[in-house]
C-alpha positions as protocol buffer text, in pm:
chain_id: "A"
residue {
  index: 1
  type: UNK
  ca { x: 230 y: -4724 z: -5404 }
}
residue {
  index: 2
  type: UNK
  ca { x: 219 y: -5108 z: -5390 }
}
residue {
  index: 3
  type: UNK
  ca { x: 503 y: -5190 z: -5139 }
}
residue {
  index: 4
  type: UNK
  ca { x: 341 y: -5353 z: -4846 }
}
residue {
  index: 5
  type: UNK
  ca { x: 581 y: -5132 z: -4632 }
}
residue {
  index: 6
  type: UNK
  ca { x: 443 y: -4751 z: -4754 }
}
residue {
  index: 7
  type: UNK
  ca { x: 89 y: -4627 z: -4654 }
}
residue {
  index: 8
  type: UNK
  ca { x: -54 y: -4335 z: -4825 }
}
residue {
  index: 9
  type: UNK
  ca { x: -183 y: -4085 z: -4552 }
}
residue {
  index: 10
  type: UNK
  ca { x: -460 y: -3808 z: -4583 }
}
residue {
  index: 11
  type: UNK
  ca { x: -441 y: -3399 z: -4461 }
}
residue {
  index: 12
  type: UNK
  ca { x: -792 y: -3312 z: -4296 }
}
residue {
  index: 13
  type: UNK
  ca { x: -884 y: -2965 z: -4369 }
}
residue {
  index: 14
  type: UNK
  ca { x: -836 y: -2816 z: -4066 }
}
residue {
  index: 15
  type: UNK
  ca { x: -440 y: -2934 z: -4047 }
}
residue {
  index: 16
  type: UNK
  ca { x: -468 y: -2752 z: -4439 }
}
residue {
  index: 17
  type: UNK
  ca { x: -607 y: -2431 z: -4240 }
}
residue {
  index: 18
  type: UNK
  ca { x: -351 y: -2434 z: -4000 }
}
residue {
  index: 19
  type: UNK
  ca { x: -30 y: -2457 z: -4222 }
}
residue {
  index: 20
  type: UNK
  ca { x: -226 y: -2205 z: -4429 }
}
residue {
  index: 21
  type: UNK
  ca { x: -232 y: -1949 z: -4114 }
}
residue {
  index: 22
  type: UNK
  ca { x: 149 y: -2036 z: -4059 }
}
residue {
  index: 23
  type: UNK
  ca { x: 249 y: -1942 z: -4371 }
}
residue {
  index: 24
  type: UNK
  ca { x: 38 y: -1613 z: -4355 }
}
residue {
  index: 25
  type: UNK
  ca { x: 71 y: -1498 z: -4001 }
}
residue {
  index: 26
  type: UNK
  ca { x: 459 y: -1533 z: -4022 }
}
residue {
  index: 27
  type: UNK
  ca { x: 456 y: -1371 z: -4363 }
}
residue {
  index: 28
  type: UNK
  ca { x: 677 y: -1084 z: -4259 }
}
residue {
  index: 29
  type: UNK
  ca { x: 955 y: -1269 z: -4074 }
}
residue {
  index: 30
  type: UNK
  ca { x: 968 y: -1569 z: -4376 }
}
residue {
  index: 31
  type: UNK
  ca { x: 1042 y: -1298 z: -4575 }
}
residue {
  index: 32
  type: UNK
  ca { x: 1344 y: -1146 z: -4327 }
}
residue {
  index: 33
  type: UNK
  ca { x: 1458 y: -1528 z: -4365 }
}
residue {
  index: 34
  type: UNK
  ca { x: 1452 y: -1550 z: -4751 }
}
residue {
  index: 35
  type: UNK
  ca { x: 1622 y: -1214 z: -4808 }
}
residue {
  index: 36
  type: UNK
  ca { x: 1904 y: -1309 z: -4536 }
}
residue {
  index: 37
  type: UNK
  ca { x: 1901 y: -1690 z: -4738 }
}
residue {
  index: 38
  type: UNK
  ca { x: 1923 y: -1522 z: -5059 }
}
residue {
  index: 39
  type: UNK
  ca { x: 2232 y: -1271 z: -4936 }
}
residue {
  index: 40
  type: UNK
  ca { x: 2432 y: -1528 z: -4807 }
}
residue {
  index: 41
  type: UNK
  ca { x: 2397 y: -1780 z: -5061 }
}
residue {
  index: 42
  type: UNK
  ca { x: 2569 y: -1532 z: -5295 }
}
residue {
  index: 43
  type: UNK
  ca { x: 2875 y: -1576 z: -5051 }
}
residue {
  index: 44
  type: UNK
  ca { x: 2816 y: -1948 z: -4949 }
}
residue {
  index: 45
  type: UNK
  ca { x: 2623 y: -2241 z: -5167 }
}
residue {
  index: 46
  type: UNK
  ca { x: 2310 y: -2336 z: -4925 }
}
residue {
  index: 47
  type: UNK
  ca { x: 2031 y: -2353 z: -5209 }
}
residue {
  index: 48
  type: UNK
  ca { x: 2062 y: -2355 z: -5577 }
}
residue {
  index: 49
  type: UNK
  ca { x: 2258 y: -2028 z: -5671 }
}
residue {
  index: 50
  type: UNK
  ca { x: 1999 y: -1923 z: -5942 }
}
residue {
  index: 51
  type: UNK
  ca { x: 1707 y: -1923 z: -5664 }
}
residue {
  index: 52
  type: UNK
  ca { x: 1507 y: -1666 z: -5731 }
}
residue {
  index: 53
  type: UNK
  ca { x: 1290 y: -1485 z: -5413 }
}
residue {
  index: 54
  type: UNK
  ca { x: 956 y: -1631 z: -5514 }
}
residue {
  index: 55
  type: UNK
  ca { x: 1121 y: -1962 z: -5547 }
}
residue {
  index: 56
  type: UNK
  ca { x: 1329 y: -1929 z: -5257 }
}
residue {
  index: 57
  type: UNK
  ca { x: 977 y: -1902 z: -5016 }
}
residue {
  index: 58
  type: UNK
  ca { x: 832 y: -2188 z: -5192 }
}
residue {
  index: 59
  type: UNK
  ca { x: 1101 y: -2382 z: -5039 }
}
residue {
  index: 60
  type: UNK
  ca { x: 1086 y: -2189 z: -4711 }
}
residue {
  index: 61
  type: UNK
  ca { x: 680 y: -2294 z: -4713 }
}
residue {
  index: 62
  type: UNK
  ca { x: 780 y: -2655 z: -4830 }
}
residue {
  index: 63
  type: UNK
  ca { x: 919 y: -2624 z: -4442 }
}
residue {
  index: 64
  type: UNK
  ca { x: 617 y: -2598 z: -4264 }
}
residue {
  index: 65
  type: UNK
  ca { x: 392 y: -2824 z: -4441 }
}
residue {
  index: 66
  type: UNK
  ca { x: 656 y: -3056 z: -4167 }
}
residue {
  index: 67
  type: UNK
  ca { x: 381 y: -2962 z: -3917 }
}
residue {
  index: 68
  type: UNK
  ca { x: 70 y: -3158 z: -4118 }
}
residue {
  index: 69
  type: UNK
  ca { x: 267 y: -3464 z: -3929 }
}
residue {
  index: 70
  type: UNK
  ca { x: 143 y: -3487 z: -3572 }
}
residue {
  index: 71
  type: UNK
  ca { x: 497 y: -3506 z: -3424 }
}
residue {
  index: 72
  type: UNK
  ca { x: 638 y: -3212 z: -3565 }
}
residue {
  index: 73
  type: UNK
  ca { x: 325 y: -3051 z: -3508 }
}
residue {
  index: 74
  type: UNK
  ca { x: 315 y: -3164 z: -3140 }
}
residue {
  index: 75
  type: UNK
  ca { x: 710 y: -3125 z: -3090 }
}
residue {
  index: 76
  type: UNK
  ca { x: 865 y: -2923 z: -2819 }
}
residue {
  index: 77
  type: UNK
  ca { x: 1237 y: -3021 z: -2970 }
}
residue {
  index: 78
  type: UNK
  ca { x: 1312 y: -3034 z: -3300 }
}
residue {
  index: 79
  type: UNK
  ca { x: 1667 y: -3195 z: -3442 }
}
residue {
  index: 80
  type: UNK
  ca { x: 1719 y: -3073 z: -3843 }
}
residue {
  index: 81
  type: UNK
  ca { x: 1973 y: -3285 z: -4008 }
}
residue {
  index: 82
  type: UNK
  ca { x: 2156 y: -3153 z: -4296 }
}
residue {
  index: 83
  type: UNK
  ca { x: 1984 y: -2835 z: -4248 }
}
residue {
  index: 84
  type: UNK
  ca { x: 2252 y: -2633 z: -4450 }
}
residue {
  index: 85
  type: UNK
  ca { x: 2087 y: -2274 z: -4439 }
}
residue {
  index: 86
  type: UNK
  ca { x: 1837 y: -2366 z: -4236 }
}
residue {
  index: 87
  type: UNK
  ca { x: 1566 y: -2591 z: -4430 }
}
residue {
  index: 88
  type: UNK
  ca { x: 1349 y: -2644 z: -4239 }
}
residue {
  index: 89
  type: UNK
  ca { x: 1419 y: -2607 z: -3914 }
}
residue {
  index: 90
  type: UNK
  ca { x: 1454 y: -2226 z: -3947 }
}
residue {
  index: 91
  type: UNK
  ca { x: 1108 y: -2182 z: -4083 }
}
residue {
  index: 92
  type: UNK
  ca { x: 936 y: -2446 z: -3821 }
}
residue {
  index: 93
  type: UNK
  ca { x: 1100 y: -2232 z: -3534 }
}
residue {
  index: 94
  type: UNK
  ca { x: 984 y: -1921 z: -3699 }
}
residue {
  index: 95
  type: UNK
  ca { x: 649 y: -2092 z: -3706 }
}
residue {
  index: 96
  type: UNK
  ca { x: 679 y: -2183 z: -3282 }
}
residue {
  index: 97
  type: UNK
  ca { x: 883 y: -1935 z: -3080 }
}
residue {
  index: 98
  type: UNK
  ca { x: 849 y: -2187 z: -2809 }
}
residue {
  index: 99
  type: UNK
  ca { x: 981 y: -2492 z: -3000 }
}
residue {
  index: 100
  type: UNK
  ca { x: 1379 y: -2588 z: -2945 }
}
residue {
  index: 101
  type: UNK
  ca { x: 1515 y: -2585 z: -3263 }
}
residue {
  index: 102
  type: UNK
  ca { x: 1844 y: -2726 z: -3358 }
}
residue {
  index: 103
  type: UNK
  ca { x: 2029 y: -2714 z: -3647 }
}
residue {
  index: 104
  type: UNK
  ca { x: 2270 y: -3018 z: -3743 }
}
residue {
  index: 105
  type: UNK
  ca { x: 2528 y: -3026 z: -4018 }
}
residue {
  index: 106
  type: UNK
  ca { x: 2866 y: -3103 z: -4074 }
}
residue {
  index: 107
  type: UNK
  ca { x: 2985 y: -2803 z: -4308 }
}
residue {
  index: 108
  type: UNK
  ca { x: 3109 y: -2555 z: -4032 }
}
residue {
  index: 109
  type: UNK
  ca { x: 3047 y: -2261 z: -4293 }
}
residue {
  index: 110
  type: UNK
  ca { x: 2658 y: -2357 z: -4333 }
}
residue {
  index: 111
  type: UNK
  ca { x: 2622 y: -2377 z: -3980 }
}
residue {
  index: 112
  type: UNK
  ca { x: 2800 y: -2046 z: -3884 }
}
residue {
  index: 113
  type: UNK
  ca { x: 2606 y: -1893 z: -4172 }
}
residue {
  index: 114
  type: UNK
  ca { x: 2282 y: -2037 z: -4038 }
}
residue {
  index: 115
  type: UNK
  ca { x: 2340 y: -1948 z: -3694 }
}
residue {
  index: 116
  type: UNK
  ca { x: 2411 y: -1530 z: -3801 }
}
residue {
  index: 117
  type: UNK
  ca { x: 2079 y: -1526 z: -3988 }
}
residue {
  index: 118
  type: UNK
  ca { x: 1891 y: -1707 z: -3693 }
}
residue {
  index: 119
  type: UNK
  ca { x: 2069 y: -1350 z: -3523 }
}
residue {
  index: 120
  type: UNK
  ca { x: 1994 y: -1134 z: -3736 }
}
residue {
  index: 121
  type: UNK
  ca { x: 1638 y: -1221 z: -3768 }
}
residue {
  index: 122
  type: UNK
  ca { x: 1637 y: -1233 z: -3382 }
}
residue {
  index: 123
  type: UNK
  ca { x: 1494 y: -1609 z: -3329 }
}
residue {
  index: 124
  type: UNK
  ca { x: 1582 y: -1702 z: -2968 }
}
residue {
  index: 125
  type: UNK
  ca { x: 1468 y: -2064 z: -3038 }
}
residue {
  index: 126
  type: UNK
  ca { x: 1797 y: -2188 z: -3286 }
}
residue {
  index: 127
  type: UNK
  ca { x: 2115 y: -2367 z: -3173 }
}
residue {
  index: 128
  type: UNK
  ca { x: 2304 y: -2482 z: -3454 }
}
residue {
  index: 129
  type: UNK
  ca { x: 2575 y: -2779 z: -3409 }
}
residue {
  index: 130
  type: UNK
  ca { x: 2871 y: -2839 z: -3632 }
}
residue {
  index: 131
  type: UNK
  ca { x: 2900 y: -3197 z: -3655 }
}
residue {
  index: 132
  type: UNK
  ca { x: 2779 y: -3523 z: -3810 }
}
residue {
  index: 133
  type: UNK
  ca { x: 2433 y: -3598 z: -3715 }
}
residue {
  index: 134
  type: UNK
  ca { x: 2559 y: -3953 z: -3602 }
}
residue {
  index: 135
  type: UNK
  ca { x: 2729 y: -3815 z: -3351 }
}
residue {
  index: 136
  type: UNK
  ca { x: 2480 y: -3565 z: -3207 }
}
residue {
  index: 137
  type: UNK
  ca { x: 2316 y: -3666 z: -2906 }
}
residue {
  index: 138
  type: UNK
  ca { x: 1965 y: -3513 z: -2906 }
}
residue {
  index: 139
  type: UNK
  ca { x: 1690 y: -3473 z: -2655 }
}
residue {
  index: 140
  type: UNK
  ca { x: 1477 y: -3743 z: -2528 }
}
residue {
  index: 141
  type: UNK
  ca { x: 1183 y: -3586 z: -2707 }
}
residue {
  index: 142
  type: UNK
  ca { x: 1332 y: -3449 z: -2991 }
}
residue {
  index: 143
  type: UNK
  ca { x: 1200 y: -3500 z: -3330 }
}
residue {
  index: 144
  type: UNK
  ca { x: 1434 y: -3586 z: -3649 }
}
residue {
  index: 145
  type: UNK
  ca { x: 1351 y: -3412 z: -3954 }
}
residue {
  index: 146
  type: UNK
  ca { x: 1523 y: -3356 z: -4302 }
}
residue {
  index: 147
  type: UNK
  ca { x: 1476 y: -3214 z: -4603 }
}
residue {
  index: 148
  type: UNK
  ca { x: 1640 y: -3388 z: -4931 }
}
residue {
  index: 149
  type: UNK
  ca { x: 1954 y: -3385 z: -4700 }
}
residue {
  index: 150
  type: UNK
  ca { x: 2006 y: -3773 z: -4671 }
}
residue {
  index: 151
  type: UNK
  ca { x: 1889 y: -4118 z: -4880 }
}
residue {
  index: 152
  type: UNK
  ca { x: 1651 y: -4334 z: -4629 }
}
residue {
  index: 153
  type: UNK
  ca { x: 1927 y: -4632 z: -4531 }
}
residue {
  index: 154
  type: UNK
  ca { x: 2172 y: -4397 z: -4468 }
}
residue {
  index: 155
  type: UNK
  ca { x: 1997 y: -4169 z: -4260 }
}
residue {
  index: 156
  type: UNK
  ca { x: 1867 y: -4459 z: -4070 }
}
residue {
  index: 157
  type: UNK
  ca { x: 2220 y: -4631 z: -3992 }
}
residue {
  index: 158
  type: UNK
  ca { x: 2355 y: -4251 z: -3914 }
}
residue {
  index: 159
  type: UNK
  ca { x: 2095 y: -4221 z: -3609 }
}
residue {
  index: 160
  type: UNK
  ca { x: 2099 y: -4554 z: -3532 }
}
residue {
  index: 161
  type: UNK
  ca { x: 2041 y: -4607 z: -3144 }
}
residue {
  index: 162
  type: UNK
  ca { x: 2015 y: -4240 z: -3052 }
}
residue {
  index: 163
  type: UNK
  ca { x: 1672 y: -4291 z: -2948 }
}
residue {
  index: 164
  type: UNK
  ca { x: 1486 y: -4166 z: -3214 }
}
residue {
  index: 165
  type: UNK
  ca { x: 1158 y: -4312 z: -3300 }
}
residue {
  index: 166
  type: UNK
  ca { x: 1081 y: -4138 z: -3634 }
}
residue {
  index: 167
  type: UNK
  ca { x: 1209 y: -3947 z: -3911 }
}
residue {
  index: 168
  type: UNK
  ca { x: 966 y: -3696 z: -4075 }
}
residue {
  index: 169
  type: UNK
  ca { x: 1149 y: -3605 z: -4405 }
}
residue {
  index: 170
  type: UNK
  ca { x: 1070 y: -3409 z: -4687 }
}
residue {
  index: 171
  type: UNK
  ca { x: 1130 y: -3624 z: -5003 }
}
residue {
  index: 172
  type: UNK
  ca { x: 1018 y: -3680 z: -5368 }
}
residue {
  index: 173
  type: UNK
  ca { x: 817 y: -3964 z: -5486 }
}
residue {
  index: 174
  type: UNK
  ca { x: 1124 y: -4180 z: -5604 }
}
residue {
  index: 175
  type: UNK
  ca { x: 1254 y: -4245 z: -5261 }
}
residue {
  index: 176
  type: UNK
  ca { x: 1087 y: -4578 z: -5322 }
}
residue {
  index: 177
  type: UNK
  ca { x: 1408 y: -4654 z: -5518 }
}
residue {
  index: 178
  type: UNK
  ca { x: 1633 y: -4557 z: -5164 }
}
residue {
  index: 179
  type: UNK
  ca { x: 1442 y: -4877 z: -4974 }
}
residue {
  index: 180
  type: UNK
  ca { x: 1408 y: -5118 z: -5267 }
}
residue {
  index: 181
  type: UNK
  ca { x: 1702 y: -5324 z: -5190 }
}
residue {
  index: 182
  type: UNK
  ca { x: 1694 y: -5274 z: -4807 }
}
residue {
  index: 183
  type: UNK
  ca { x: 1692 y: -5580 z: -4590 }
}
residue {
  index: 184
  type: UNK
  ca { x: 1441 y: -5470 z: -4368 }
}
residue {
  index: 185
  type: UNK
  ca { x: 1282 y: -5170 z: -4471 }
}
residue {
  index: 186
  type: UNK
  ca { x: 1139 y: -4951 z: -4239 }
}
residue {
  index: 187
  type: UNK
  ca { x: 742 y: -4903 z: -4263 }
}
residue {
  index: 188
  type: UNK
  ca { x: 657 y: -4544 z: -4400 }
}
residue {
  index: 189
  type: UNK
  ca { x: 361 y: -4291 z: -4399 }
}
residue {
  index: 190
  type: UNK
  ca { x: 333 y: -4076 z: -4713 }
}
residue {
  index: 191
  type: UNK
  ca { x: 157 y: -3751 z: -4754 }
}
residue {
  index: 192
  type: UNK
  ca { x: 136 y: -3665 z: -5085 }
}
residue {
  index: 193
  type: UNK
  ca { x: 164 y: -3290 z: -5103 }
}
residue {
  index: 194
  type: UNK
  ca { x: 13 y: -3211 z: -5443 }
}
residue {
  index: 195
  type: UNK
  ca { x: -269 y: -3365 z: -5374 }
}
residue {
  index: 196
  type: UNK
  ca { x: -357 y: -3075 z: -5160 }
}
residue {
  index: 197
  type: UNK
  ca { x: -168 y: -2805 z: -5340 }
}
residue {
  index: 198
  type: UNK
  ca { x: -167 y: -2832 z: -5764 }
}
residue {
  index: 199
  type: UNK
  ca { x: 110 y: -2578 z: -5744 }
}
residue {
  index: 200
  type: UNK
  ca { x: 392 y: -2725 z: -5991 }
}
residue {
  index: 201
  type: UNK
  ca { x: 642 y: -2691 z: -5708 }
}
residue {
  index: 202
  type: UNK
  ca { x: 482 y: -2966 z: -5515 }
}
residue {
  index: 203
  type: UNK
  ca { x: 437 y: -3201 z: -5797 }
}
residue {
  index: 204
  type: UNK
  ca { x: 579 y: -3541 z: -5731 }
}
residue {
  index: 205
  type: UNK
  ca { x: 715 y: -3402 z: -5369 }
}
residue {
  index: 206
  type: UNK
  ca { x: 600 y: -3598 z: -5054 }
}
residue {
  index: 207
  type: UNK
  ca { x: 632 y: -3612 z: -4675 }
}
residue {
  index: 208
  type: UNK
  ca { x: 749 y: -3938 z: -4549 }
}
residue {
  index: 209
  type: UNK
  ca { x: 713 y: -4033 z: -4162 }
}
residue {
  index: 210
  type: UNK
  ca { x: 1001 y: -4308 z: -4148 }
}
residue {
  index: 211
  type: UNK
  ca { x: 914 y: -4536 z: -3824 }
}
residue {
  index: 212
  type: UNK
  ca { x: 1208 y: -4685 z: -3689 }
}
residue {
  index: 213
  type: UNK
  ca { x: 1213 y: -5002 z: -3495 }
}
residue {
  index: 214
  type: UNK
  ca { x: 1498 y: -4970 z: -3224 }
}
């Protein structure tokens, strides 16, 4: 990537290691989380409606490669906007039963659906919030993150002065094209996920630390 603006980003093995054991050690309850997913997106659309289960956990462990980002990893609050049914910030707080999770998005339905599987799977950690994340006020140490919910500029003018110093978004290699004809595009660290996992899910899929300037 040639823009002056986006720096390429490495893993070290022992962040690999880690989301490794987070996918394995919460093995049992992902699963709870999938199944509930894949029930109620008969009823309501949250993912794509053909989604398979083995599909549906790739997506779910898409989630918590989040944490190979230092804030996320670090985070004690944890803002998810767009989250729908839940990606990611279900599987992150799955992940941490001590991080404050909350779920933002303005279809009521997804977040009432969202907030009976966060009961039904028993996670103490979830609030979910029915409203535009413009208009959300979060914590002073919360950490934005998104996944595929939101093009860069508009995310960006949405949490505009609400004290936010980064957005850690899960994205595909063309977002290049959301900040071509931006003014004053925002400098961004990549992490390139397939070139630590050759699974054809993760081809051409990327996690993008967005620093803001505010």
């Amino acid at each position: 990537m040639t823009n002056h603006n986006i720096k390429n980003t490495d893993v070290s093995r022992e962040t690999l290691s880690r989301i490794k054991l987070l996918k394995e050690s919460n093995r049992e309850a992902l699963n709870e989380y999938v199944e509930k997913l894949l029930w109620w997106n008969k009823k309501i659309n949250l993912v794509s409606r053909g989604l398979n289960k083995a599909e549906a956990m790739q997506h779910v462990e898409h989630s918590l490669w989040l944490t190979a980002v230092d804030e996320v990893k670090n985070a004690k609050s944890i803002v998810d906007a767009g989250s729908g049914g839940g990606l990611p910030g279900i599987p992150l707080a799955i992940a941490n039963p001590e991080l404050k999770v909350v779920l933002v998005d303005i279809v009521e339905k997804k977040m009432m659906t969202a907030e009976a599987i966060a009961r039904a799977i028993k996670l103490r950690n979830v609030q979910t919030k029915h409203i535009s994340i413009g208009d959300y006020i979060p914590d002073d140490d919360a950490v934005l993150v998104t996944k595929h919910a939101f093009k860069i500029p508009d995310i960006i003018d949405f949490v505009k002065g609400k004290g936010y110093s980064k957005i850690v978004m899960l994205k595909g290699v063309d977002f290049v094209e959301e900040i071509r004809d931006m003014a004053n595009p925002p400098s961004i660290d990549v992490i390139q996920i397939f070139d630590y996992d050759k699974s054809q899910f993760y081809e051409g899929k990327c996690i993008l630390k967005v620093n803001l300037n505010e």
